[in-house]
C-alpha positions as CSV (number, residue, x, y, z in Angstrom):
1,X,-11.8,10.5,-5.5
2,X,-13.7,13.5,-1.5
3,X,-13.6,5.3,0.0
4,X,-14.5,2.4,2.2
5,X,-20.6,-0.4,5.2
6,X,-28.0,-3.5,10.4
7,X,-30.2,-4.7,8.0
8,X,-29.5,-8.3,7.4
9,X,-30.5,-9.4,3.4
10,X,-32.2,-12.5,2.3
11,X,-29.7,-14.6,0.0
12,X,-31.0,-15.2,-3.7
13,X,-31.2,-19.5,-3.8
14,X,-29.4,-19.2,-7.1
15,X,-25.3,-19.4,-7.0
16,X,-24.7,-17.3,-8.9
17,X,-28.0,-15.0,-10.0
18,X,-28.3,-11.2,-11.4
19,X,-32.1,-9.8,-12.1
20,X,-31.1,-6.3,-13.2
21,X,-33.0,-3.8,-15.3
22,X,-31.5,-1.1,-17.6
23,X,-28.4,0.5,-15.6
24,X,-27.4,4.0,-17.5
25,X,-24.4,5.4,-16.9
26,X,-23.1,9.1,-15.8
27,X,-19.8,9.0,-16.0
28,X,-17.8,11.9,-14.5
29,X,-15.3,13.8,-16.7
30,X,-12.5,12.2,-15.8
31,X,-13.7,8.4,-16.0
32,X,-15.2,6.4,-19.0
33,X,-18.2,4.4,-18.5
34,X,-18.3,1.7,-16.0
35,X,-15.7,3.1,-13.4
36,X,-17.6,2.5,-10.2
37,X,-17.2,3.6,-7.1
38,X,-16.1,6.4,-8.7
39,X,-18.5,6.7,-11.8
40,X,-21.7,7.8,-11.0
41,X,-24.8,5.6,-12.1
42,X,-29.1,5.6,-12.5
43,X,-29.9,2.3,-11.7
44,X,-33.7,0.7,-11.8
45,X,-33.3,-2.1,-10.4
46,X,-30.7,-4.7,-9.3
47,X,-30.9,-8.4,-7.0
48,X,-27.3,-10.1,-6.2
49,X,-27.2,-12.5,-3.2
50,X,-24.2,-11.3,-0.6
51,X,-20.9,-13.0,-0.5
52,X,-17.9,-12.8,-0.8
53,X,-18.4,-12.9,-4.6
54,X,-22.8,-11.2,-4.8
55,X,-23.9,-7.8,-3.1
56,X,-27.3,-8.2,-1.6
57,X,-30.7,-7.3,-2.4
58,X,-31.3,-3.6,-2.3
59,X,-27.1,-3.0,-2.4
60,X,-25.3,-0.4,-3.9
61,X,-25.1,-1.9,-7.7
62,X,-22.2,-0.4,-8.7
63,X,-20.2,-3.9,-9.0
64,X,-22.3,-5.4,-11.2
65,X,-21.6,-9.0,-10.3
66,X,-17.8,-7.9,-10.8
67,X,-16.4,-10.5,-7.8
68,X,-13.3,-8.1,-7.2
69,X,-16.0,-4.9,-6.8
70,X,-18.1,-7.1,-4.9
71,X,-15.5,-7.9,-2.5
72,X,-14.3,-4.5,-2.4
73,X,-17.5,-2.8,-1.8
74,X,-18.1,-5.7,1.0
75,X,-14.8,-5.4,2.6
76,X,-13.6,-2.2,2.5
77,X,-15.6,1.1,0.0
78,X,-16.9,2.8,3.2
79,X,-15.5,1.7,6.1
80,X,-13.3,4.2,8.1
81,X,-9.9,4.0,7.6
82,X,-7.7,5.7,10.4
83,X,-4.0,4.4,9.9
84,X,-1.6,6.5,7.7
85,X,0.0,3.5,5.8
86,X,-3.8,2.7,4.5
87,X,-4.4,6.0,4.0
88,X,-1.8,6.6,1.8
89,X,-2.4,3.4,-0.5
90,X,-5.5,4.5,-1.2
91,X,-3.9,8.3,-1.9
92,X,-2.1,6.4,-4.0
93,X,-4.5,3.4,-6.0
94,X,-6.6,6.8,-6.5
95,X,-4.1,9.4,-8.1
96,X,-3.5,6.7,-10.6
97,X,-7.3,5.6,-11.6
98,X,-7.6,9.0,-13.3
99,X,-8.9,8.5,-16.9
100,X,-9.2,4.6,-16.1
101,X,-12.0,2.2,-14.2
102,X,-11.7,1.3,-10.4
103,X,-11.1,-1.9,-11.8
104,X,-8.3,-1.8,-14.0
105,X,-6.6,-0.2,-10.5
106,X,-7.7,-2.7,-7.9
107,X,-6.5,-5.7,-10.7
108,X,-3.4,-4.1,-10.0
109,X,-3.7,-2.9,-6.3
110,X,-0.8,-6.4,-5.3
111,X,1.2,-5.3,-8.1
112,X,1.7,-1.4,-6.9
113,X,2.0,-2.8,-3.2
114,X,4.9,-4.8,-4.8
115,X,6.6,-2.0,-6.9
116,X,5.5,1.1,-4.6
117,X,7.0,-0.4,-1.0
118,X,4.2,-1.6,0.4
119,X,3.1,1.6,0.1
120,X,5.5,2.8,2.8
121,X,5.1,6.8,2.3
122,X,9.0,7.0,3.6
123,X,10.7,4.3,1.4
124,X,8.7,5.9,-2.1
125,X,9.9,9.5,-1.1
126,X,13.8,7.9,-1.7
127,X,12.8,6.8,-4.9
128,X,15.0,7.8,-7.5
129,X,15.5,7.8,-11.3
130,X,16.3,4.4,-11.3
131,X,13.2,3.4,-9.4
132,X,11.0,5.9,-11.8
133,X,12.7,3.7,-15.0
134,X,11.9,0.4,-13.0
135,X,8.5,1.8,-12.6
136,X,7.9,2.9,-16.2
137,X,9.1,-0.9,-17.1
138,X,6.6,-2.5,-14.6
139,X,3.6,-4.1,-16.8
140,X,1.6,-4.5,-13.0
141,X,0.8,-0.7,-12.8
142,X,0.0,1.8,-14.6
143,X,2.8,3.3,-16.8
144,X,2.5,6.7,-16.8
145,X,5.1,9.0,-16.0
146,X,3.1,12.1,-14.8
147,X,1.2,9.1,-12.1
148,X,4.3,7.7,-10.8
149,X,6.3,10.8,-10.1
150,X,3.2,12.1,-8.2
151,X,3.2,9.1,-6.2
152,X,6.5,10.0,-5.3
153,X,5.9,13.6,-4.9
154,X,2.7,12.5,-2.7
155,X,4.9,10.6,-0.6
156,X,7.3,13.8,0.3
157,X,4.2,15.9,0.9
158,X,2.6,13.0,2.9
159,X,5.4,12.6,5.5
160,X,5.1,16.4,6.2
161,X,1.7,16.5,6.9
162,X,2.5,13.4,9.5
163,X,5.3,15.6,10.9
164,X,3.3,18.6,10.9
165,X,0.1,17.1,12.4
166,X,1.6,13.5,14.0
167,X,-0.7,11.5,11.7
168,X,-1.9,12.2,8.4
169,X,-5.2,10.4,10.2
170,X,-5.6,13.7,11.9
171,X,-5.3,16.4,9.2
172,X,-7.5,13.9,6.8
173,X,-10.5,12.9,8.8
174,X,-10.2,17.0,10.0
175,X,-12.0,17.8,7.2
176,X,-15.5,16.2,8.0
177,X,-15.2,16.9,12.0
178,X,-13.6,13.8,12.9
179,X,-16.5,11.2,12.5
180,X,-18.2,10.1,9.1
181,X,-20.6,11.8,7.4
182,X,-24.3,10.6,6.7
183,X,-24.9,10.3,2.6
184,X,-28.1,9.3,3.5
185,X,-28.5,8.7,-0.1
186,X,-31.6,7.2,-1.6
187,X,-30.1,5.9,-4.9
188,X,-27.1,6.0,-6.7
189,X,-28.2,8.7,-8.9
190,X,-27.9,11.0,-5.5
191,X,-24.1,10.6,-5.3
192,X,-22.4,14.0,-6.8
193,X,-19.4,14.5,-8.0
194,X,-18.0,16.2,-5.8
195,X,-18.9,17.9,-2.4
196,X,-17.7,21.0,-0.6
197,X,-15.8,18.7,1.6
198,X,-13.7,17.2,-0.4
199,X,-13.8,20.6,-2.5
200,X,-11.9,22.0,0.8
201,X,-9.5,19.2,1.1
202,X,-8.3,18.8,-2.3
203,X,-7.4,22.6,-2.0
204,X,-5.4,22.0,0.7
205,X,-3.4,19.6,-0.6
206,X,-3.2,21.0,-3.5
207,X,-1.7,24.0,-1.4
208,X,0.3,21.7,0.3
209,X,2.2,20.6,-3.2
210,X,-0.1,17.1,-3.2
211,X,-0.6,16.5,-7.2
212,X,-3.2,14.1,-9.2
213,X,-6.0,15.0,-6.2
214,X,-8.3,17.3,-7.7
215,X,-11.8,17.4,-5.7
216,X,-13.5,14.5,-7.8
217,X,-10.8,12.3,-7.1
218,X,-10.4,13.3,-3.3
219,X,-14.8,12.6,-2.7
220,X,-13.5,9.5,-4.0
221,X,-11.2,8.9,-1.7
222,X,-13.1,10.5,1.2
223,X,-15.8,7.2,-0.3
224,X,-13.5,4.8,-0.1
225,X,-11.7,5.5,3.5
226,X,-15.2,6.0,5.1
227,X,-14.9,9.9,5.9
228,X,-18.5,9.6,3.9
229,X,-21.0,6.8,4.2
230,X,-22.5,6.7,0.4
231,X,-23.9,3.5,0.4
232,X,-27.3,3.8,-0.5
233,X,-29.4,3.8,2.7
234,X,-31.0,0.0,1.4
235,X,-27.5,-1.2,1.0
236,X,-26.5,-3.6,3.9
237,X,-22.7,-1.8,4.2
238,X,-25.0,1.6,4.9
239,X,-26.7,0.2,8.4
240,X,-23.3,-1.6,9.4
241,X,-21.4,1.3,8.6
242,X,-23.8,3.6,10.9
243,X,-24.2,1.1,13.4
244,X,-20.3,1.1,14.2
245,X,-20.0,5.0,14.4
Protein backbone atom coordinates (compact mmCIF):
# COMPACT_ATOMS: atom_id res chain seq x y z
CA UNK A 1 0.00 0.00 0.00
CA UNK A 2 5.20 1.27 0.17
CA UNK A 3 0.62 6.29 -4.64
CA UNK A 4 0.35 9.11 -7.09
CA UNK A 5 3.08 10.71 -13.71
CA UNK A 6 7.50 13.69 -21.67
CA UNK A 7 6.38 11.47 -24.00
CA UNK A 8 3.28 12.95 -25.58
CA UNK A 9 0.71 9.81 -27.00
CA UNK A 10 -1.10 9.73 -30.13
CA UNK A 11 -5.03 9.63 -29.36
CA UNK A 12 -6.96 6.42 -30.69
CA UNK A 13 -9.78 8.23 -33.38
CA UNK A 14 -12.43 6.08 -31.66
CA UNK A 15 -14.35 7.72 -28.52
CA UNK A 16 -14.31 5.41 -26.70
CA UNK A 17 -11.85 2.31 -28.01
CA UNK A 18 -10.06 -0.71 -26.02
CA UNK A 19 -7.70 -3.27 -28.17
CA UNK A 20 -6.46 -5.39 -25.28
CA UNK A 21 -5.10 -8.92 -25.37
CA UNK A 22 -5.35 -11.50 -22.50
CA UNK A 23 -4.60 -9.54 -19.11
CA UNK A 24 -3.84 -12.31 -16.15
CA UNK A 25 -3.96 -11.37 -12.91
CA UNK A 26 -1.47 -11.77 -9.72
CA UNK A 27 -3.27 -10.65 -7.11
CA UNK A 28 -1.34 -10.10 -3.85
CA UNK A 29 -2.55 -11.83 -0.61
CA UNK A 30 -4.41 -9.45 0.62
CA UNK A 31 -6.49 -8.24 -2.49
CA UNK A 32 -8.85 -10.29 -4.87
CA UNK A 33 -8.48 -10.14 -8.51
CA UNK A 34 -8.76 -6.84 -10.24
CA UNK A 35 -7.60 -4.43 -7.36
CA UNK A 36 -5.28 -2.20 -9.27
CA UNK A 37 -2.94 -0.07 -8.34
CA UNK A 38 -2.51 -2.29 -5.83
CA UNK A 39 -3.00 -5.78 -7.51
CA UNK A 40 -0.28 -6.73 -9.47
CA UNK A 41 -0.86 -7.71 -13.24
CA UNK A 42 0.92 -9.56 -16.75
CA UNK A 43 -0.47 -7.70 -19.37
CA UNK A 44 0.23 -8.32 -23.29
CA UNK A 45 -1.00 -5.77 -24.65
CA UNK A 46 -3.35 -2.77 -24.19
CA UNK A 47 -4.43 0.68 -26.49
CA UNK A 48 -6.75 3.36 -24.63
CA UNK A 49 -6.68 7.00 -26.01
CA UNK A 50 -5.80 9.59 -22.93
CA UNK A 51 -8.44 11.61 -21.29
CA UNK A 52 -9.92 12.40 -18.70
CA UNK A 53 -11.89 9.13 -19.16
CA UNK A 54 -8.83 6.58 -21.70
CA UNK A 55 -5.07 6.09 -20.54
CA UNK A 56 -2.86 6.33 -23.63
CA UNK A 57 -1.07 4.06 -25.73
CA UNK A 58 1.70 2.26 -24.09
CA UNK A 59 0.11 3.35 -20.32
CA UNK A 60 0.04 1.53 -17.38
CA UNK A 61 -3.23 -0.78 -17.95
CA UNK A 62 -4.11 -1.28 -14.75
CA UNK A 63 -7.60 0.80 -15.24
CA UNK A 64 -8.86 -1.07 -17.73
CA UNK A 65 -11.13 1.58 -19.29
CA UNK A 66 -12.43 1.94 -15.55
CA UNK A 67 -13.13 6.11 -16.06
CA UNK A 68 -12.67 6.63 -12.10
CA UNK A 69 -9.00 4.51 -12.47
CA UNK A 70 -8.35 6.30 -15.41
CA UNK A 71 -8.80 9.57 -13.90
CA UNK A 72 -6.99 8.58 -10.89
CA UNK A 73 -3.98 7.13 -12.54
CA UNK A 74 -4.06 10.55 -14.74
CA UNK A 75 -4.46 12.86 -11.97
CA UNK A 76 -2.96 11.70 -9.07
CA UNK A 77 -1.26 7.43 -8.73
CA UNK A 78 2.33 8.84 -8.78
CA UNK A 79 2.63 12.17 -8.35
CA UNK A 80 4.40 13.52 -5.18
CA UNK A 81 2.35 14.38 -2.49
CA UNK A 82 4.03 16.64 0.20
CA UNK A 83 1.16 18.15 2.38
CA UNK A 84 0.17 16.24 5.62
CA UNK A 85 -3.75 16.64 5.22
CA UNK A 86 -3.20 14.58 1.65
CA UNK A 87 -0.94 12.46 3.14
CA UNK A 88 -3.12 11.34 5.67
CA UNK A 89 -6.28 10.71 3.32
CA UNK A 90 -4.45 8.47 1.50
CA UNK A 91 -3.11 6.70 4.99
CA UNK A 92 -6.45 6.53 5.41
CA UNK A 93 -8.46 5.42 1.78
CA UNK A 94 -5.44 2.70 2.05
CA UNK A 95 -5.82 1.13 5.60
CA UNK A 96 -9.40 0.50 4.57
CA UNK A 97 -8.83 -1.15 0.86
CA UNK A 98 -7.46 -4.17 2.68
CA UNK A 99 -9.28 -7.39 1.39
CA UNK A 100 -11.22 -5.05 -1.14
CA UNK A 101 -10.47 -3.38 -4.87
CA UNK A 102 -8.99 0.23 -5.21
CA UNK A 103 -12.21 0.83 -6.60
CA UNK A 104 -14.70 -0.09 -4.23
CA UNK A 105 -12.43 2.63 -2.02
CA UNK A 106 -12.04 5.50 -4.40
CA UNK A 107 -16.23 5.00 -5.13
CA UNK A 108 -16.26 5.98 -1.71
CA UNK A 109 -13.21 8.35 -1.29
CA UNK A 110 -16.30 11.74 -1.08
CA UNK A 111 -18.10 9.69 1.23
CA UNK A 112 -15.10 9.06 3.95
CA UNK A 113 -14.04 12.80 3.24
CA UNK A 114 -17.64 13.46 4.52
CA UNK A 115 -17.84 11.05 7.58
CA UNK A 116 -13.88 11.18 8.38
CA UNK A 117 -13.55 15.33 8.68
CA UNK A 118 -12.23 15.97 5.68
CA UNK A 119 -9.70 13.92 6.70
CA UNK A 120 -8.51 16.40 9.30
CA UNK A 121 -5.95 14.04 11.36
CA UNK A 122 -6.82 16.38 14.59
CA UNK A 123 -10.74 16.37 14.38
CA UNK A 124 -10.76 12.10 13.78
CA UNK A 125 -8.34 11.69 16.84
CA UNK A 126 -11.62 13.39 19.10
CA UNK A 127 -13.75 10.86 17.73
CA UNK A 128 -15.56 9.06 20.10
CA UNK A 129 -18.01 6.14 20.57
CA UNK A 130 -20.63 7.94 19.24
CA UNK A 131 -18.80 8.87 16.12
CA UNK A 132 -17.43 4.94 15.82
CA UNK A 133 -21.61 3.97 16.01
CA UNK A 134 -22.20 6.82 13.35
CA UNK A 135 -19.43 5.34 11.38
CA UNK A 136 -20.47 1.72 11.69
CA UNK A 137 -24.10 3.05 10.40
CA UNK A 138 -22.55 5.00 7.43
CA UNK A 139 -23.50 2.86 4.12
CA UNK A 140 -20.61 5.40 2.13
CA UNK A 141 -17.59 3.65 3.72
CA UNK A 142 -16.63 0.69 4.58
CA UNK A 143 -18.19 -0.83 7.75
CA UNK A 144 -15.80 -2.41 9.55
CA UNK A 145 -15.00 -1.95 13.00
CA UNK A 146 -11.29 -3.06 13.12
CA UNK A 147 -10.81 -0.13 9.77
CA UNK A 148 -12.50 2.67 11.51
CA UNK A 149 -10.94 2.49 14.93
CA UNK A 150 -7.61 2.35 13.12
CA UNK A 151 -8.43 5.34 11.30
CA UNK A 152 -8.84 6.83 14.53
CA UNK A 153 -5.95 5.39 16.15
CA UNK A 154 -3.84 6.49 12.88
CA UNK A 155 -4.97 9.86 13.50
CA UNK A 156 -3.47 9.97 17.29
CA UNK A 157 -0.19 8.42 16.02
CA UNK A 158 -0.27 10.85 12.97
CA UNK A 159 -0.35 14.13 14.96
CA UNK A 160 2.69 12.81 16.90
CA UNK A 161 4.79 12.19 14.24
CA UNK A 162 3.85 15.98 12.99
CA UNK A 163 4.78 17.13 16.50
CA UNK A 164 7.77 15.08 16.65
CA UNK A 165 9.14 15.79 13.18
CA UNK A 166 6.98 19.25 12.24
CA UNK A 167 5.36 17.52 9.29
CA UNK A 168 4.53 14.01 8.75
CA UNK A 169 5.85 15.20 5.03
CA UNK A 170 9.29 14.97 6.61
CA UNK A 171 9.33 11.67 8.47
CA UNK A 172 7.35 10.04 5.23
CA UNK A 173 9.24 11.12 2.23
CA UNK A 174 12.56 10.31 4.80
CA UNK A 175 12.35 6.95 3.92
CA UNK A 176 13.31 7.13 0.15
CA UNK A 177 16.04 10.19 0.75
CA UNK A 178 13.70 12.94 0.14
CA UNK A 179 13.09 12.73 -3.74
CA UNK A 180 11.24 9.91 -5.71
CA UNK A 181 12.51 6.89 -6.55
CA UNK A 182 13.02 5.55 -10.28
CA UNK A 183 10.77 2.14 -10.79
CA UNK A 184 12.13 2.22 -14.02
CA UNK A 185 9.83 -0.67 -14.64
CA UNK A 186 9.45 -2.32 -18.00
CA UNK A 187 5.99 -3.87 -17.45
CA UNK A 188 3.58 -4.32 -14.91
CA UNK A 189 4.66 -7.69 -14.20
CA UNK A 190 7.98 -5.83 -12.70
CA UNK A 191 6.01 -4.20 -9.81
CA UNK A 192 6.62 -6.37 -6.52
CA UNK A 193 4.90 -6.51 -3.70
CA UNK A 194 6.60 -5.02 -1.64
CA UNK A 195 10.11 -3.34 -1.36
CA UNK A 196 12.65 -2.80 1.38
CA UNK A 197 11.50 0.70 1.45
CA UNK A 198 8.33 0.43 2.31
CA UNK A 199 9.42 -2.81 4.28
CA UNK A 200 11.34 -0.09 6.59
CA UNK A 201 8.49 2.27 6.89
CA UNK A 202 5.77 0.05 7.70
CA UNK A 203 8.03 -1.12 10.62
CA UNK A 204 8.21 2.07 11.89
CA UNK A 205 4.95 2.83 12.06
CA UNK A 206 4.05 -0.10 13.13
CA UNK A 207 6.61 0.74 16.06
CA UNK A 208 5.08 3.89 16.32
CA UNK A 209 1.43 2.22 17.23
CA UNK A 210 0.16 3.01 13.32
CA UNK A 211 -2.26 -0.15 12.65
CA UNK A 212 -3.78 -1.61 9.18
CA UNK A 213 -0.12 -0.55 7.34
CA UNK A 214 1.64 -3.63 6.91
CA UNK A 215 4.55 -3.31 4.11
CA UNK A 216 2.13 -4.31 1.05
CA UNK A 217 -0.13 -1.75 1.90
CA UNK A 218 2.53 1.03 2.78
CA UNK A 219 4.44 0.30 -1.19
CA UNK A 220 1.04 1.07 -1.97
CA UNK A 221 0.83 4.11 -0.51
CA UNK A 222 4.55 5.00 -1.16
CA UNK A 223 2.75 4.37 -5.25
CA UNK A 224 0.15 6.45 -4.77
CA UNK A 225 1.85 9.62 -3.00
CA UNK A 226 4.72 9.58 -5.58
CA UNK A 227 7.67 8.53 -3.09
CA UNK A 228 8.04 5.70 -6.12
CA UNK A 229 7.51 6.42 -9.75
CA UNK A 230 6.02 2.80 -10.97
CA UNK A 231 4.52 3.80 -13.97
CA UNK A 232 5.84 1.67 -16.55
CA UNK A 233 8.63 3.54 -18.26
CA UNK A 234 6.14 3.68 -21.83
CA UNK A 235 3.40 5.14 -19.68
CA UNK A 236 3.03 9.00 -20.31
CA UNK A 237 2.59 9.75 -16.18
CA UNK A 238 6.30 7.96 -16.10
CA UNK A 239 8.27 10.83 -18.37
CA UNK A 240 5.96 13.66 -16.68
CA UNK A 241 6.56 12.42 -13.44
CA UNK A 242 10.54 12.31 -14.03
CA UNK A 243 10.56 15.42 -15.90
CA UNK A 244 9.16 17.42 -12.80
CA UNK A 245 11.71 15.93 -10.26
Amino acid sequence: MKSNLAVRLPRVSVLYAVQACTVSFLARRSNPVGTCPHTYFSITHSRMAKSNSKVGVGACSWPRGKPLLVRYHNKEWGKPVRNDRKIFEFLILESAQAGLSWLTILSKREGYRRAFANFEPKKISKFGRQDIARLLDNPNIVRNRLKIEAAINNATKFLEVQKEFGTFSKYMWGFVGGEPIDGRRKSLKDLPEYTEESKAFAQDLKRRGFKFLGPTVVYAHMQAVGMINDHIETCFRYQDLKNRR
